[in-house]
N, C-alpha and C positions, 0 to 999 in steps of 0.2 A: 498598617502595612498590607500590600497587596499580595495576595496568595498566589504562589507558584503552581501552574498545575503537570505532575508528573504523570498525568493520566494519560490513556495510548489513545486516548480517541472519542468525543472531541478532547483536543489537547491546548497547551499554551500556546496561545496566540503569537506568531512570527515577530520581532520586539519591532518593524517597520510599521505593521498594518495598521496603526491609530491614525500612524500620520497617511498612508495610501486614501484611508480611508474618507478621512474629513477634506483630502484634496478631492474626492470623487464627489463626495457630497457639494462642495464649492463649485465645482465643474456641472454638477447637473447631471451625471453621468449616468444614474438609474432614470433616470426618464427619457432617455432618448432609445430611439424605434431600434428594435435585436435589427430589424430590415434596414438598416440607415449604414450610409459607410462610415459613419462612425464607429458602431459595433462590428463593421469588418474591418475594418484598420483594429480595432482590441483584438480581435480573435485572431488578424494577423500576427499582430506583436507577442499576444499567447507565444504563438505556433513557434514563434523565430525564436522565444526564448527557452521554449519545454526542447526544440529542437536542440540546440545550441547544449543543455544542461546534460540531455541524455545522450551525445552524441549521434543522436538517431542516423541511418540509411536515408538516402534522398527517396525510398518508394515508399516510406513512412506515411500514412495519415494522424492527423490526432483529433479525435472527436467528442466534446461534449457530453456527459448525460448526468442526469439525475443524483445515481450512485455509481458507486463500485458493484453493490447488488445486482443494480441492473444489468451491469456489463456478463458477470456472472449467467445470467439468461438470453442477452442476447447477442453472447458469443455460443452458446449452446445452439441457438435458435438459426443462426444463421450460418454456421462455420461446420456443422456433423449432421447428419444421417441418420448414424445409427452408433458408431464405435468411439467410446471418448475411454480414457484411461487417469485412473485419480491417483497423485500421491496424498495421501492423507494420515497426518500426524496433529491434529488439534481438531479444534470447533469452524473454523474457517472455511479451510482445507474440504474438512468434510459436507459442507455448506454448500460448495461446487460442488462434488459430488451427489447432494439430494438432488438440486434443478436439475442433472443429468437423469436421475431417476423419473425426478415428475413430469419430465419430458418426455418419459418412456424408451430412453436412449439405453444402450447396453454398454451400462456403466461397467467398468474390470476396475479395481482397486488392487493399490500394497498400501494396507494400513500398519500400522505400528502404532505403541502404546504413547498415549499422550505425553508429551516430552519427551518424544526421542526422535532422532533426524534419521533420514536413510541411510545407508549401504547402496552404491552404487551397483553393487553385485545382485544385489535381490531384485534391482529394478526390473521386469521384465514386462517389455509392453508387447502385446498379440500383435502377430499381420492384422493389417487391419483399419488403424485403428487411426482415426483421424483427429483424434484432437487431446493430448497429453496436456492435462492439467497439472500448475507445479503453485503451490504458495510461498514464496520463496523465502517470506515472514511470517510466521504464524504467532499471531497476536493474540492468540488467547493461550497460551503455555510457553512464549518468549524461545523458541525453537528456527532457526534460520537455516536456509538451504546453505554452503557457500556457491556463488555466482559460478565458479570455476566447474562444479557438479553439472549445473545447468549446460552449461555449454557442453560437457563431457555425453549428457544425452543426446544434445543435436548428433553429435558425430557417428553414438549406436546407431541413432535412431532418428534418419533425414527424412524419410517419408511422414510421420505426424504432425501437422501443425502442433509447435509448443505455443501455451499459454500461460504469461507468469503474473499469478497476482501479488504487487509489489504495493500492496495498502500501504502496509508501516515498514516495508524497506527502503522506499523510494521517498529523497535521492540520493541515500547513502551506498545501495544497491548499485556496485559497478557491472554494469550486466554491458556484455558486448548486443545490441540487438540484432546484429548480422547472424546472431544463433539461436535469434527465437523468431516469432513471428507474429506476437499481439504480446502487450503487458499493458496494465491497469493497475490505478490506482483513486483513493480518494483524497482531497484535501485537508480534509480537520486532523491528522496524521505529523507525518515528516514535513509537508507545507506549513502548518502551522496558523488553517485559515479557519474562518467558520463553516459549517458541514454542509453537505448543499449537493457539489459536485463531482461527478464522476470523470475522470481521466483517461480515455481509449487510446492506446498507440497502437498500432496497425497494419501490416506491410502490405506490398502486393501478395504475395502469394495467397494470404489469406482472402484478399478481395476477392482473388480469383476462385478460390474455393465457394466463395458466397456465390461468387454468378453460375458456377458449375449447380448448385443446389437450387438456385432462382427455379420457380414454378414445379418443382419436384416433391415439395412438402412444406410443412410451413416455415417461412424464413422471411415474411413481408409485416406487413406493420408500420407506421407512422419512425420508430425508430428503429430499423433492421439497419445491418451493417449498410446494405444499397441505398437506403435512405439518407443516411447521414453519409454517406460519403457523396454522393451527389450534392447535397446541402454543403459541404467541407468543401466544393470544388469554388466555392464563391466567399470563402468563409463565413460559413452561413450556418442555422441548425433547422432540425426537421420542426421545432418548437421554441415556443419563448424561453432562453433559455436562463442559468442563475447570472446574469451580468453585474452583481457584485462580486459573488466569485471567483469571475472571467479574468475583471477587472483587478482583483487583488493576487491573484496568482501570477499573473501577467507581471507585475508589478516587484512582488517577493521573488521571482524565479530570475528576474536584474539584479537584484540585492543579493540573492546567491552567487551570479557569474562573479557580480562586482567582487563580490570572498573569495568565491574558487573553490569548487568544488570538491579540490582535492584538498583544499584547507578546512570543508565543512566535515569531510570524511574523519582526517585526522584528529580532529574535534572530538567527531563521534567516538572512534576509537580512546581517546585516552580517558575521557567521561564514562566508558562502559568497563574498561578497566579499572578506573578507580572503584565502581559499583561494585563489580565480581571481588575485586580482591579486599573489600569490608567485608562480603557477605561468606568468604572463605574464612576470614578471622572469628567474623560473630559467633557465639552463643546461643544466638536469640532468632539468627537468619541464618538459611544457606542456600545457597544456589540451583533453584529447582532443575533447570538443564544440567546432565552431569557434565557430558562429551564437549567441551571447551571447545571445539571447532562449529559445533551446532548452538550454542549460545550466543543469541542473537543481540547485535551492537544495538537497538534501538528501540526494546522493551527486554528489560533484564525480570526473569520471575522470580518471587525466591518465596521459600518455604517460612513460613511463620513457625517457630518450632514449641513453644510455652504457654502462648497462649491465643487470644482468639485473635486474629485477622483484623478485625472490625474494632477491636481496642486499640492497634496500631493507627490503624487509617485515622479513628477519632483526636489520637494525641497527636497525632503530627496534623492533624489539620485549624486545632487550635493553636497552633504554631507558623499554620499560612504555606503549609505544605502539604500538597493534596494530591495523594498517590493512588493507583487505581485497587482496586479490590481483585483477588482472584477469579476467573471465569469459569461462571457453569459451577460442576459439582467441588470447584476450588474454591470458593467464593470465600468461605471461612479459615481456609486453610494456608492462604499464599497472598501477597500483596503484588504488583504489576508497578514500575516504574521506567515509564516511557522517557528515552534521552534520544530527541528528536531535535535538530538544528536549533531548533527555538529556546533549547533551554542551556542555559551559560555554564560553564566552567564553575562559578561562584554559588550559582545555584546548587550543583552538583554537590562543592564543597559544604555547603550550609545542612544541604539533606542529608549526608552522610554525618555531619556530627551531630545531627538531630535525632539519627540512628542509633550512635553510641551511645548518646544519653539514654535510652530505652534500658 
């Protein structure tokens, strides 16, 4: 029997990509030049379809890298000066936050205690201040923004470029992007691909902030925003880029439209309420986020209460169900169960009565 994996990242494989995969391998498709229009005819059909899935604005870019880490640095590096502003409530979250610091940027923070979402009230970001960091997931303590907050900032607060990093919300995340102005993501997540690639969505306005800083400090490099958007104007990247990646995202992000995304949503939803409300009954589990509006549809945490962590993960893995461990200083104390598009209804059913046996 083939093991489930409810891990936040890398996660269970997308149930299409064997078959993507072995069409690509037949096709020849990693050997042919990223320079060929082959690979811009992929990176168009990307485009059309990451556009199509997230509704994006026509002055959207969407550009290639490495990680979500990177995007992490070279949105700091290209997009602020001097003034960025963090929400931070997890390990993530606070992650952006450090590169602002070792960028030497004058980081302002509202942190809260791990597991717990904001208050709109306490947000207060300085004049100032150019670049408003939001994680709108935070994967490592299963804690979610709702979308509807996100937007409620733009309208405080129109002068900061917002930035949302949508790792493991996206594309459950119904985010209007006419009210943000960059979000990011990686693939081994809610895509459900192998790890590799990084996901930059992009607007004008933020271009324009890069060329406003162009020669004024450092913002240049092989992959600055200028670079890969110049490279994006031909479908093109500043480097070789992961064109199995390209190619399977491209490919899963069709299998999604074909669903409907509002079919993938409702999915998620009823899958993460089955989860919460086991983990309100158990004994044995509880639901590490309290505030029910902050409890995130697509990694649920939950408190391990009897006994060690790591005795759970080992029985339910001899059972071909493979849940993630708590993160950081939780490690032993909380198990992580990612309900990401890839994982079935049946699956869901199977983990949870795998649960009650405990």
């Amino acid at each position: 029997m083939a093991s489930v994996y409810f891990t936040p990242g890398p996660a269970q494989l997308y149930p299409t990509v064997a078959g993507h995969l072995q069409n690509a391998l037949d096709q020849q498709v990693f050997s042919q030049s990223h320079r060929s229009q082959a690979f811009k005819d992929l990176y168009k059909r990307a485009d059309a379809g990451l556009r199509a899935l997230f509704q994006l604005p026509a002055d959207y870019s969407i550009y290639f890298t490495g990680s979500a880490t990177e995007i992490w640095e070279r949105s700091l590096q290209s997009l602020t000066a001097q003034n960025t502003y963090h929400l931070v409530n997890g390990s993530f979250s606070k992650k952006y936050l450090d590169h602002a610091k070792w960028l030497d940027r004058n980081a302002q923070v509202l942190q809260v205690p791990f597991g717990q979402g904001f208050s709109l009230e306490d947000v207060q970001v300085p004049d100032g201040t150019e670049l408003l960091a939001i994680t709108q997931n935070e994967t490592s303590s299963g804690v979610c923004m709702p979308v509807e907050d996100i937007h409620a900032l733009r309208q405080r607060y129109p002068e900061p470029l917002i930035s949302v990093d949508i790792v493991s919300g996206a594309p459950y995340a119904a985010l209007d992007f006419s009210q943000i102005d960059m979000a990011f993501f990686s693939v081994q997540k809610g895509f459900g691909l192998p790890a590799g690639l990084g996901v930059w969505l992009v607007n004008e306005r933020s271009r324009q902030k890069a060329a406003s800083l162009e020669g004024k400090q450092y913002t240049g490099g092989h992959h600055s925003l200028a670079s890969l958007q110049d490279q994006y104007q031909q479908f093109q990247t500043p480097s070789t880029p992961n064109v199995l990646d390209i190619y399977l995202l491209a490919h899963v992000v069709e299998d999604m439209l074909a669903k409907g995304v509002d079919v993938i949503r409702q999915e998620t939803e009823a899958k993460a309420q089955q989860l919460y409300a086991f983990l309100e009954e158990s004994s044995l589990f509880a639901p590490f986020v309290q505030e029910k509006r902050h409890q995130s549809p697509t990694v649920v945490v939950a408190d391990v209460l009897d006994r060690p962590a790591a005795e759970i993960i080992s029985i339910l893995k001899k059972q071909g169900f493979v849940v993630g461990s708590g993160y950081g200083a939780f490690k032993d104390k909380q198990i992580r169960i990612a309900n990401f598009p890839a994982i079935l209804g049946r699956q869901v059913d199977d983990l949870v009565q795998a649960l009650k046996r405990l």
